[in-house]
C-alpha positions as CSV (number, residue, x, y, z in Angstrom):
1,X,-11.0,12.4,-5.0
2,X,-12.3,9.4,-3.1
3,X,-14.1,8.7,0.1
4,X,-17.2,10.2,1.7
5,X,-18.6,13.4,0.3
6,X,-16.4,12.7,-3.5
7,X,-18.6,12.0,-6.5
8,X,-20.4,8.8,-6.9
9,X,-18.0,6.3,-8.9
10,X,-15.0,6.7,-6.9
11,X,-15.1,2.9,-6.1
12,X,-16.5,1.6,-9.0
13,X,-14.8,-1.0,-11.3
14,X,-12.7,2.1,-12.9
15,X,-11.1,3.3,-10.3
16,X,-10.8,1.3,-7.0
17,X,-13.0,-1.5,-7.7
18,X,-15.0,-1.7,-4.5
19,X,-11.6,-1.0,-2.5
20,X,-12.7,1.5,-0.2
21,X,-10.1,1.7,2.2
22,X,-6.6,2.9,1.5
23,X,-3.7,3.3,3.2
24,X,0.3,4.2,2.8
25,X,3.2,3.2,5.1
26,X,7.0,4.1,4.9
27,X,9.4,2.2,5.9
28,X,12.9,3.5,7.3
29,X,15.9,1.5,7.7
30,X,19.5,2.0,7.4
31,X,20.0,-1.3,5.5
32,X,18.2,0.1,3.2
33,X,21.1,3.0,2.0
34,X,23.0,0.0,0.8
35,X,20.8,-3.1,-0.1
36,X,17.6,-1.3,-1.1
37,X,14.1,-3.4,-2.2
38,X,13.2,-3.4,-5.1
39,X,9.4,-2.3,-6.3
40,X,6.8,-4.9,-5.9
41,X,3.4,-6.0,-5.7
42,X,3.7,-7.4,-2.7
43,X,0.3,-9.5,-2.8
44,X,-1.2,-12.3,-4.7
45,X,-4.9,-10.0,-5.0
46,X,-2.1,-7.0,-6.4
47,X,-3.6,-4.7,-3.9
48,X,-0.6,-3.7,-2.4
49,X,2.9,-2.0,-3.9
50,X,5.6,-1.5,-2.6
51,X,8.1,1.8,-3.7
52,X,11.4,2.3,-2.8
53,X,12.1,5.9,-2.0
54,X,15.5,8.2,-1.9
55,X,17.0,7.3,1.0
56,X,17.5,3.9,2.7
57,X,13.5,4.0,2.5
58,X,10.1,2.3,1.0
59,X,6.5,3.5,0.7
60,X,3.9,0.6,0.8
61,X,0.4,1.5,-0.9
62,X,-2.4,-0.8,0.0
63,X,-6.3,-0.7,-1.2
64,X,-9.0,-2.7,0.9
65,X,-12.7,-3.3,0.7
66,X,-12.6,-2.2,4.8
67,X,-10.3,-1.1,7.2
68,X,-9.7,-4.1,9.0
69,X,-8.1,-6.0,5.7
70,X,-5.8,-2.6,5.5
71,X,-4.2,-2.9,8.5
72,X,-3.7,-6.8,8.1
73,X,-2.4,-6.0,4.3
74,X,0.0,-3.5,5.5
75,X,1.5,-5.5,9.1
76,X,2.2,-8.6,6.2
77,X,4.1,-5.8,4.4
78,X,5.6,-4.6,7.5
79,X,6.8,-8.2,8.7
80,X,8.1,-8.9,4.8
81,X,10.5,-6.2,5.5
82,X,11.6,-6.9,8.7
């Protein structure tokens, strides 16, 4: 569990390391069914990943110390696929 109301630690150095934002995004394109991505860390920090799924789709997981680096972490990932 992680966020407000879990257990103290959930951010420490262990788990998240003082990444307390985290957020997914999937990505669906046709192109995909034939020339699929392959898994990557998609980040020179290695806080975000991306997954490719069944189907022509991926799944992007991204940590963050705050919301606002989330959503910029996730619209580079976004335009890398485009």
């Amino acid at each position: 569990a992680c966020g407000p109301g879990a257990p103290g630690g959930w951010d420490g150095p262990a788990v998240l390391a003082g990444h307390r934002a985290l957020g997914q995004l999937v990505v669906v394109r046709p192109e995909f069914a034939t020339d699929p991505p392959s898994g990557a860390v998609l980040d020179a920090e290695g806080t975000a990943a991306l997954t490719p799924l069944a189907g022509p789709a991926v799944l992007v997981t991204a940590v963050a110390p705050d919301a606002l680096r989330l959503r910029r972490t996730l619209d580079a990932a976004l335009r890398q696929l485009a």
